[in-house]
C-alpha positions in Angstrom: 123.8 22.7 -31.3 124.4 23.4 -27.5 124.4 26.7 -26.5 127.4 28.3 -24.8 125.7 27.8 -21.2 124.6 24.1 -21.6 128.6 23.7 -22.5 129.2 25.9 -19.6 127.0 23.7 -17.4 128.1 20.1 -18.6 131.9 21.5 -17.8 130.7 22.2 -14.2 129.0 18.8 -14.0 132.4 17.0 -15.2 134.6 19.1 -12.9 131.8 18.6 -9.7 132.5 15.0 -11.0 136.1 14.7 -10.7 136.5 16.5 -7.8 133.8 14.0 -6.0 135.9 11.3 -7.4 139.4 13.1 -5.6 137.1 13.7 -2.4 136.5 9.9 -2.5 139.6 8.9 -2.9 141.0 11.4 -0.5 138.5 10.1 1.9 139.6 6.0 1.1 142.6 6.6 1.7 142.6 8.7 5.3 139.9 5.8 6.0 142.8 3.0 5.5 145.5 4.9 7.4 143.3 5.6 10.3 142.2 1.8 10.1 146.1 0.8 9.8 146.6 3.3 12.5 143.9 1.9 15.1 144.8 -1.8 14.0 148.4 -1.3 15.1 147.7 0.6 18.3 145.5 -2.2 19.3 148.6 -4.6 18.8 151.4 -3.6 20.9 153.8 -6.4 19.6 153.1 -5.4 15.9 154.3 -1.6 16.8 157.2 -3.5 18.6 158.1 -5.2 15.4 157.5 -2.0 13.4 159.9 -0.1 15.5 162.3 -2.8 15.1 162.4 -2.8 11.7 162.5 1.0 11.4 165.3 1.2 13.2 167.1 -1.5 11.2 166.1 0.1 8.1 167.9 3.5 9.5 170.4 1.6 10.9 172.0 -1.1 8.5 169.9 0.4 5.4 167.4 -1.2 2.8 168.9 -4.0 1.5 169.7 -6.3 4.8 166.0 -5.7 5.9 164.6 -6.7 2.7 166.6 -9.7 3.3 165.3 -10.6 6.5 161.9 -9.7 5.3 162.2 -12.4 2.8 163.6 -15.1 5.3 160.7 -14.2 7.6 158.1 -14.5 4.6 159.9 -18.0 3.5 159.6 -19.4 7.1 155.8 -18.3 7.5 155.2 -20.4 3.9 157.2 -23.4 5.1 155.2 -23.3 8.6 151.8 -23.1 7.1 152.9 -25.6 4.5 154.4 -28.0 7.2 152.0 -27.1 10.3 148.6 -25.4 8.9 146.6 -25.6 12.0 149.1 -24.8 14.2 150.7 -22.1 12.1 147.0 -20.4 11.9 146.5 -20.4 15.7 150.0 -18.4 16.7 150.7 -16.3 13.2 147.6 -16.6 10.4 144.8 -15.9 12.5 146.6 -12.1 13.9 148.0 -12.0 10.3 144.1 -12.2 8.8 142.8 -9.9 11.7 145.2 -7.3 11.1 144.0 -7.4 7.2 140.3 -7.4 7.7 141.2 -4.8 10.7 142.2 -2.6 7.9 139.8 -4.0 4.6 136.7 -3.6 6.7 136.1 -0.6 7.8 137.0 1.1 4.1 134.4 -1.1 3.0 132.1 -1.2 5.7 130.1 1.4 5.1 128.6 0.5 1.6 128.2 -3.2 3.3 126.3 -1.5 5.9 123.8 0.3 3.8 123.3 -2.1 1.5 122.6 -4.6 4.6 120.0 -2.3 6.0 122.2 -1.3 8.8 120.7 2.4 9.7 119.7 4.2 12.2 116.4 5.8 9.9 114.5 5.0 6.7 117.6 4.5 4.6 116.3 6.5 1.9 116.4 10.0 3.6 120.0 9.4 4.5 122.9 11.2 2.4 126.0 9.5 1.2 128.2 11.0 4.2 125.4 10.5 7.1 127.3 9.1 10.0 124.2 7.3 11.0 125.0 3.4 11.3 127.4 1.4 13.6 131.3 1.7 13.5 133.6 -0.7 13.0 136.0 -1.1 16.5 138.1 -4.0 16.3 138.3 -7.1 14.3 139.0 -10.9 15.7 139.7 -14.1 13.6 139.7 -17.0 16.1 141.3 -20.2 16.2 138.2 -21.6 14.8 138.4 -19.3 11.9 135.7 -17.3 12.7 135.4 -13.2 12.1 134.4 -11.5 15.5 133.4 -7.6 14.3 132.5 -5.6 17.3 130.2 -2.6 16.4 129.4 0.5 18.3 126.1 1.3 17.4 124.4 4.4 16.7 121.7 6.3 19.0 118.8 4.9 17.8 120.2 1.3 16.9 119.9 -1.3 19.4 121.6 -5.1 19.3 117.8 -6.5 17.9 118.4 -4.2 15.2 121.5 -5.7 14.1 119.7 -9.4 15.0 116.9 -8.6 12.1 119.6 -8.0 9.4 122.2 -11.0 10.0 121.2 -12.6 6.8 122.1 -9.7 4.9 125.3 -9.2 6.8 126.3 -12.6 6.5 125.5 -12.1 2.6 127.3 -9.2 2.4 130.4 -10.6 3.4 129.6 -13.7 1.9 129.5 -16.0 5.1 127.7 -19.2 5.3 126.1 -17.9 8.9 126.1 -14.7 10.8 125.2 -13.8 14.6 125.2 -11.4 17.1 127.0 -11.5 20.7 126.0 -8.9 23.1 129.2 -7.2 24.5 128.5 -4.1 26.7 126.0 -1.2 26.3 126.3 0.7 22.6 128.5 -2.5 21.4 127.5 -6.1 20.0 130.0 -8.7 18.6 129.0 -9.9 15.0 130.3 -13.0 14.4 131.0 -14.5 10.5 131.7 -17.8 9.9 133.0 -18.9 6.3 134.2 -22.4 6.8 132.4 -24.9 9.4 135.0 -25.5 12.0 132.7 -28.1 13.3 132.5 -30.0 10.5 135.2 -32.5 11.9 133.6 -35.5 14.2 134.9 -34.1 17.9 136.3 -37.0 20.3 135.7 -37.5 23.6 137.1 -35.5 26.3 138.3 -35.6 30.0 136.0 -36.0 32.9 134.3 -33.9 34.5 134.3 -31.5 38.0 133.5 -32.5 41.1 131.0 -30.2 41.5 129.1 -30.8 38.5 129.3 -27.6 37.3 131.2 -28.6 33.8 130.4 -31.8 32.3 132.1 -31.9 29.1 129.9 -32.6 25.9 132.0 -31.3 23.0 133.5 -28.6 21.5 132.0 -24.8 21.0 132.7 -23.6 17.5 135.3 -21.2 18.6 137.4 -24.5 19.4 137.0 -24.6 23.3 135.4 -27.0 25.4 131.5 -27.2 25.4 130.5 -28.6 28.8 127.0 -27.8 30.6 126.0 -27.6 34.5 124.2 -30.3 35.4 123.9 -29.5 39.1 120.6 -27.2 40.4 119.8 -27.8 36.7 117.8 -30.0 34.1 118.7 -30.4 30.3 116.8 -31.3 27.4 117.8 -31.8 24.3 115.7 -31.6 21.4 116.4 -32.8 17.6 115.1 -34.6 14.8 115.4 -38.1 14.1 118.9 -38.7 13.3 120.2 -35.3 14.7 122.6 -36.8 16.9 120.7 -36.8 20.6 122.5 -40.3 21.3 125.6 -38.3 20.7 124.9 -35.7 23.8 123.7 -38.6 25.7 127.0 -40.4 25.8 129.0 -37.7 25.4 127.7 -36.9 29.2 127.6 -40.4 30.4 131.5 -40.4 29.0 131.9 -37.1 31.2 130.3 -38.1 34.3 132.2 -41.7 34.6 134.8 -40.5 36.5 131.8 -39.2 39.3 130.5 -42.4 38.8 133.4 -44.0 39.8 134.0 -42.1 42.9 130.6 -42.8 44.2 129.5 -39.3 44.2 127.2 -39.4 41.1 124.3 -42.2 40.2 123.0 -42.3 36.7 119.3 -43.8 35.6 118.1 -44.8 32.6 114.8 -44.6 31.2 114.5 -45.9 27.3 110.9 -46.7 26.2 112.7 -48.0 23.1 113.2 -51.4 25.1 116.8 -50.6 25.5 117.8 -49.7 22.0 119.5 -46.7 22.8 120.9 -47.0 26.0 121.1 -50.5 26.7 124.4 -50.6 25.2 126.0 -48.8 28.3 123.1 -50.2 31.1 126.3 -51.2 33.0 127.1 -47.5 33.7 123.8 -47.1 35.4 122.4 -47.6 38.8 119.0 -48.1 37.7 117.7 -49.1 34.6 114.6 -49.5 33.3 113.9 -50.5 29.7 110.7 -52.6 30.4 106.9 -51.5 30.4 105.5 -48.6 31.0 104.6 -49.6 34.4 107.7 -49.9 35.5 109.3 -47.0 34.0 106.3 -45.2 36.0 107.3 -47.3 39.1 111.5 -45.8 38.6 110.1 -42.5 38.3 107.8 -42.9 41.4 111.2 -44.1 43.1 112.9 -41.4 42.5 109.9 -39.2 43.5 110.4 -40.8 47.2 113.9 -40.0 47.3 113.3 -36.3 46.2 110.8 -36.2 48.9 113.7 -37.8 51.6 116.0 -35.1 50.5 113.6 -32.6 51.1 113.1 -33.7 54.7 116.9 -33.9 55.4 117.6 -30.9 54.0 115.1 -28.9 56.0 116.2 -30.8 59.0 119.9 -29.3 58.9 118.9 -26.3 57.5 120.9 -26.4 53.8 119.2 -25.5 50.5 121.2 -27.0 47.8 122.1 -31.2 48.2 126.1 -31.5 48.5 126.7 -34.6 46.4 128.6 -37.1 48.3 129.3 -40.8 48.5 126.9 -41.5 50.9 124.1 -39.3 49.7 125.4 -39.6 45.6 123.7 -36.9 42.9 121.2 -38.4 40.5 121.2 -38.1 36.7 118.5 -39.5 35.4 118.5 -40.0 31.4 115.3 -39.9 29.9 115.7 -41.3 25.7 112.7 -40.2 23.7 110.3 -38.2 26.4 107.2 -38.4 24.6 107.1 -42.3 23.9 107.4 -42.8 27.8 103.6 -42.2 27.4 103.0 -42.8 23.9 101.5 -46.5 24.5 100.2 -46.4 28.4 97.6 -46.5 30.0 95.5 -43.4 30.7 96.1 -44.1 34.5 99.8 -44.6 34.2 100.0 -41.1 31.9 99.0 -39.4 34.6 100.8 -41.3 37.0 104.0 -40.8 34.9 102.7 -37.1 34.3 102.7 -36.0 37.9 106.1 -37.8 38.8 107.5 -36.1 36.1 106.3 -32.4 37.2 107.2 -33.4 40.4 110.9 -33.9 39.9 111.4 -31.1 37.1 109.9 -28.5 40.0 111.4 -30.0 42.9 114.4 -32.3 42.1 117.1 -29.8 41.6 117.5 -28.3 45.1 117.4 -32.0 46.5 120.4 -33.0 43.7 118.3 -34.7 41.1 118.6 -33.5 37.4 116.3 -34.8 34.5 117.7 -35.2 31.2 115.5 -36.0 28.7 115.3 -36.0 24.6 112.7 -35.1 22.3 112.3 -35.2 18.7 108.8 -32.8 18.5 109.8 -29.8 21.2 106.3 -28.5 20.0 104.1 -31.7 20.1 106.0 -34.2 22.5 107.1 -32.2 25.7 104.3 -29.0 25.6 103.6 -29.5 28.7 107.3 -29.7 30.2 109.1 -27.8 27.8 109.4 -24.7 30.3 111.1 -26.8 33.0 113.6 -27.3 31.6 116.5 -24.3 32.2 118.7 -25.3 30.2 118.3 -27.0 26.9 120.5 -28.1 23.4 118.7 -27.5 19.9 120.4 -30.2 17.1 119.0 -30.4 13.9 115.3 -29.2 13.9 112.3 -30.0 11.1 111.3 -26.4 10.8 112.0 -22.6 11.9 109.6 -22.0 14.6 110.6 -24.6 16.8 113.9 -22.6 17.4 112.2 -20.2 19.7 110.3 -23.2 20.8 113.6 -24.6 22.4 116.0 -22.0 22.9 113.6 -19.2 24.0 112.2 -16.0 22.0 114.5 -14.1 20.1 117.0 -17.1 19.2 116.4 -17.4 16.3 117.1 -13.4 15.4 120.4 -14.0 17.5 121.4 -16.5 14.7 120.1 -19.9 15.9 119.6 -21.8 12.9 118.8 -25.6 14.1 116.9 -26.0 10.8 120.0 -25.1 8.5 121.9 -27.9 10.1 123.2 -30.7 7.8 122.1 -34.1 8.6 125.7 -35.5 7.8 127.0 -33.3 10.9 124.7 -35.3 13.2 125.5 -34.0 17.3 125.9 -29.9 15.9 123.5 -27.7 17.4 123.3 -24.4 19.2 122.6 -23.7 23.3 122.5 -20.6 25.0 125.3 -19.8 27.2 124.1 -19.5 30.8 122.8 -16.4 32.4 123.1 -14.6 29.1 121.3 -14.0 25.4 124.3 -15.0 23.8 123.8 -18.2 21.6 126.8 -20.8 20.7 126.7 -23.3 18.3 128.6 -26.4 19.5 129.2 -30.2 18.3 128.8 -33.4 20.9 131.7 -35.4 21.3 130.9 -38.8 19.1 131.5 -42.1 20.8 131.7 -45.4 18.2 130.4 -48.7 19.0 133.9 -49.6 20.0 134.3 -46.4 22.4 130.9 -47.6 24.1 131.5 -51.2 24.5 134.7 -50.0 26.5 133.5 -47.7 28.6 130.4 -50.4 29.3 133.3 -52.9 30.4 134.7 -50.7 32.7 131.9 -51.0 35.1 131.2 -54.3 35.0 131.0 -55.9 38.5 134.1 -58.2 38.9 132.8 -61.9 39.9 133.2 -62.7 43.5 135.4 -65.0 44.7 133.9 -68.3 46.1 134.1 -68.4 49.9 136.7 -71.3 50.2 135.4 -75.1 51.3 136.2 -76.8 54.1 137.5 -80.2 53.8 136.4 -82.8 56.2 139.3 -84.0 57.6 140.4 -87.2 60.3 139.9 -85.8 63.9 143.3 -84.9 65.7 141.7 -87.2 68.9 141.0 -89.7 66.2 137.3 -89.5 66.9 
């Protein structure tokens, strides 16, 4: 039989209990009013509302606002019903942010632990240690993706929160998870549930004069994707049906209008004998799809005009080449960089070699940018890789070669080339310019009919025969 202090003792125990469970609930609750609190401050048109229908309520009384309330509720149904997409990018999307605004950070601290997210050894941490980053603000974009911006902890930096994404993203039980620096002591984490690039993305407008937004595709947030292509060079690596041809025309597509006005020449290089870009050879103003003597000979060309540039430039005193009709820029598209030497001789490989380093260390400042695809960024373009600024990862083989193409650290940013689905060919991820951010973005997708068009819109028209002259009887009859 228990003795009168074990009874004692197990009656302290169940009342310690209970009144942890009130402090817990206690604590829940002041959690979602200061979340509700924060969430509306943060909206100034939802307090609007609120005060509008506070005053209403006071005013006219319960049952004409309930009313109302219902028609509003009924119209929001029949406009997602009717509209979806629409109705989510000016209602649904504010609606679901101010939901998660207040869901999250109740739950957000078991999701945190649990994901690893402390500042210390997580097991010499109490239940109430404050610890681990803080929910601020919570976004749903019109892509449908959760944007969570954390203030972190002392002790926590943003490659903290890189080395845990998978666990966040399994927490809340996304399909992908990354990290968006913001400002000092804050990073954007970024959930995405449903692939908002799973649609095929259709060509866009042209592009600027200056060349400083070509436009590709779309980013995953839903805005336009378009890359610099001026003072730059691109490459774009991704495995064999990846969807390289897809970023390839997608830029062609972008750059016709330049092409048009004279200020912009494009070149084409395909060791594939024309199989990839021979159906748009019109666009160019070279082509060369022949051996690999003459694909040396084009870049060689091109070598000669870089160093002509050069001259000029120094001669008037400019840095940069200002792209104009006489003195056009030049985009030269290289398909498949490592075949260009795959089956030459040794003495055109090095031929081909040093025009190559020439231009990728040279070209920009004299208005020449290299574009050129690879399927092997660790095996086909070694030597290269690094020369290239700016460059697109689409569906990779394996892991490592993330870091191989984006830079170190991509991959813990949420880069994830080797996830992608090969029936989403032309989705991969870049890294916006002049940060560590990383986006993942889909290439606008031209059909055979698309490309056949925009082929016949620069075919030459035929010239009109000078007209004959017609012997005729002499007007001295002579």
């Amino acid at each position: 039989m228990a003795t009168n202090g074990e009874r004692a003792s197990g009656a302290d125990d169940l009342a310690s209990m209970a009144l942890d469970g009130v402090v817990e609930t206690v604590s829940l609750l002041v959690s979602a009013i200061a979340a509700l609190a924060w969430s509306l401050l943060r909206r100034p048109l939802l307090v609007l509302v609120g005060t509008v229908v506070t005053a209403g309520w006071l005013r006219f009384g319960a049952e004409p606002l309930a009313v109302a309330a219902l028609g509003v509720v009924v119209a929001l149904v029949i406009w997602r019903i009717i509209a979806p997409d629409v109705y989510f990018s000016y209602a649904g999307r504010h609606l679901a942010g101010l939901v998660r605004g207040v869901v999250y950070p109740i739950i957000w601290r078991r999701l945190a632990r649990r994901a690893g997210l402390t500042a210390y050894d997580a097991r010499s941490l109490r239940e109430d240690d404050p610890d681990m980053p803080a929910i601020v603000r919570v976004r749903v974009t019109r892509a449908r993706v959760e944007r969570i911006l954390l203030r972190l902890p002392v002790g926590m930096s943003p490659d903290d929160v890189a080395t845990r994404l998978d666990h966040i993203a399994t927490a809340f039980r996304a399909s992908e998870a990354r990290i968006v620096p913001h400002k000092p002591g804050f990073v954007w984490v970024e959930l995405v549930h449903k692939d908002p690039l799973a649609r095929v993305v259709t060509p866009t407008g042209g592009a600027d004069p200056l060349l400083s937004a070509v436009p590709l595709g779309r980013n995953e947030d839903g805005s336009l994707w378009a890359v610099r292509l001026r003072g730059t060079h691109l490459l774009i690596a991704g495995a064999t049906g990846s969807g390289k041809g897809s970023v390839l025309w997608a830029m062609a597509f972008g750059l016709r209008d330049l092409v048009r006005r004279g200020t912009v020449e494009i070149w084409g290089i395909d060791p594939k004998g024309g199989m990839e870009l021979g159906p748009g050879k019109n666009l160019f103003a070279r082509f060369e799809a022949g051996s690999p003597e003459a694909m040396c000979a084009t870049l060689e060309d091109l070598v000669t005009l870089k160093d002509e540039r050069a001259r000029a430039l120094a001669d008037v005193g400019l840095r940069l080449h200002e792209p104009t009709v006489r003195v056009p820029h030049v985009v030269v598209i290289i398909d498949e960089l490592a075949t260009l030497t795959a089956f030459a001789e040794r003495a055109v490989v090095r031929r081909i070699e040093q025009a190559l380093g020439l231009l990728l260390t040279q070209g920009r400042a004299c208005g020449i940018t290299v574009v050129a695809a690879v399927q092997d960024p660790g095996k086909d373009v070694v030597t290269w890789r690094d020369l290239f600024p700016t460059r697109i990862a689409l569906r990779l083989d394996n892991p490592i070669q993330t870091d191989m193409v984006l830079g170190d650290g991509a991959r813990d940013l949420g880069a994830r080339p080797d996830h992608i689905s090969e029936l989403t060919p032309g989705v991969g991820y870049v890294r916006v310019e002049g940060t560590r951010a990383i986006r993942r973005v889909r290439a606008a997708y031209l059909d055979d009919d698309a490309l056949a068009a925009l082929n016949q819109t620069f075919v030459t028209p035929p010239t009109e025969p000078a007209p004959v002259a017609v012997a005729g009887p002499d007007p001295q009859g002579r």
